[in-house]
N, C-alpha and C positions, 0 to 999 in steps of 0.2 A: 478489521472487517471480515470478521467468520462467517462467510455465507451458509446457509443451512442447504439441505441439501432435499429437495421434495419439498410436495407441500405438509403444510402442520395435518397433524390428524383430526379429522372430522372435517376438514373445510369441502366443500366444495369445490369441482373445478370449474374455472371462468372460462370462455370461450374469448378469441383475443382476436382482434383484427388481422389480420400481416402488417399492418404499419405498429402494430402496438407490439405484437410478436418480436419484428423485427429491433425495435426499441429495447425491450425488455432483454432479447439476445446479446445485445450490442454490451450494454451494463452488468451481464454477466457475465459474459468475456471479459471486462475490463477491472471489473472486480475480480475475478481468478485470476488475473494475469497481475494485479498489484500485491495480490497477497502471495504470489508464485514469487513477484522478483521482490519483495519486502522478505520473503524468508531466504532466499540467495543473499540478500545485500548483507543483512544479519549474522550470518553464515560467512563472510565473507570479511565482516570485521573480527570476528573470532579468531578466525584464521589467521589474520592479522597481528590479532594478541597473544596467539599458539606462537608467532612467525617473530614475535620479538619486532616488530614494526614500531616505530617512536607513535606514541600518540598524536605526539602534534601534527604527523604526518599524514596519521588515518581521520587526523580533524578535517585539515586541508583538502584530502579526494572524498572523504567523504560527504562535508558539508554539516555532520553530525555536532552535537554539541559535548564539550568535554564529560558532561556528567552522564550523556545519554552512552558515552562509550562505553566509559567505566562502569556502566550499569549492565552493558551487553558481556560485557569482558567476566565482572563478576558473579551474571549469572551462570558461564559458562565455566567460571573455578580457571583463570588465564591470570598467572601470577603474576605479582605488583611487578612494571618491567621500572629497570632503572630512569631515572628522572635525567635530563639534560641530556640525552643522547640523539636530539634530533639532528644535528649538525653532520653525525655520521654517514657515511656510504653506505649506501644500503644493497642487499647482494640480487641477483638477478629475482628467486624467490619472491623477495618483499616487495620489490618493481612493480612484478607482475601481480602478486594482489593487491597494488596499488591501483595497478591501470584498471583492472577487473572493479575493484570498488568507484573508480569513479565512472566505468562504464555503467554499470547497475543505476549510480546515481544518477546518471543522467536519463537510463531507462524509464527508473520509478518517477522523476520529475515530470517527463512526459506523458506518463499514464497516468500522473497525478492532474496535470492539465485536462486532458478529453474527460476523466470520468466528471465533472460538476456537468458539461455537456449533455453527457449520456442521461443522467440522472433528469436534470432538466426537459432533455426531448420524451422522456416516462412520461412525465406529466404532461405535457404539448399534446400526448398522443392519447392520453387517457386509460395510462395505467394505472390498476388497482395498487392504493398502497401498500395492500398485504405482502403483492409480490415484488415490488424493488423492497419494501424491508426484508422480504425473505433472499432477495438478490444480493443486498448490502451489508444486510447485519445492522441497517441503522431502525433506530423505532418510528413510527410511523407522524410523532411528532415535526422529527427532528425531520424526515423528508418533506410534510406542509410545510416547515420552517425555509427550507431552502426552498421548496417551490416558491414560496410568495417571494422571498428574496427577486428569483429571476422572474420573479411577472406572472406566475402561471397558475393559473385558478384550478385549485383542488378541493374535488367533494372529499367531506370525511368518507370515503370508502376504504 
């Protein structure tokens, strides 16, 4: 979810109620803040695979799926670590970007909760969908898509 940042060039600006203001605030907050702790979390299984941490272990706090690590690991050039080594002690280090991975994880779950909310009270309130797609990064499809989902009746604007 890469929010753009301004409006697109040539559009107009809309004038916005404060309850719609307020709405549209809220969703971009929660949008920067999942793409803040999505690139900590990221960051933080790297570190992991820098830290010689058993995978199985960064499955476990993370929640992640095995091929979703090794994708994160491989992008980041974190060498093949040896296989069957989960059983081992692991040293204060690796603990700690342990604990830190499944704090995040449990961060980005909660702000993965509120944002359908947020997204949903846009449209309650009668947000243009130029701007939650410009808020979300989602296409203006795919936002009537979840509107209707929750109930909420949207002009194509």
């Amino acid at each position: 979810m890469a929010a753009r940042s301004g409006p697109r060039p040539g559009r107009r600006t809309v004038a916005l109620t404060p309850e719609q203001s307020a709405a549209l605030t809220e969703l971009r907050t929660l949008a920067d803040e999942q793409e803040r702790i999505t690139a900590e979390f990221e960051a933080a299984i790297v570190e992991a695979g820098h830290a010689v941490v058993p995978r199985a272990r960064v499955i476990e706090s993370s929640g992640l799926s095995k091929n979703k690590i090794w994708k994160l690991w491989k992008a980041a050039d974190v060498p093949t670590l040896p296989g069957g080594t989960g059983h081992l002690k692991l040293s204060d280090e690796q603990q700690a970007i342990l604990r830190r991975i499944e704090a995040l994880a449990t961060e980005l779950g909660e702000t993965e909760e509120r944002f359908p909310e947020a997204l949903l009270e846009c449209g309650r309130q009668g947000v243009p969908q130029v701007l939650v797609s410009d808020a979300t990064g989602y296409q203006r499809e795919r936002i009537r898509q979840l509107w209707r989902q929750g109930g909420v009746d949207s002009p194509r604007s």
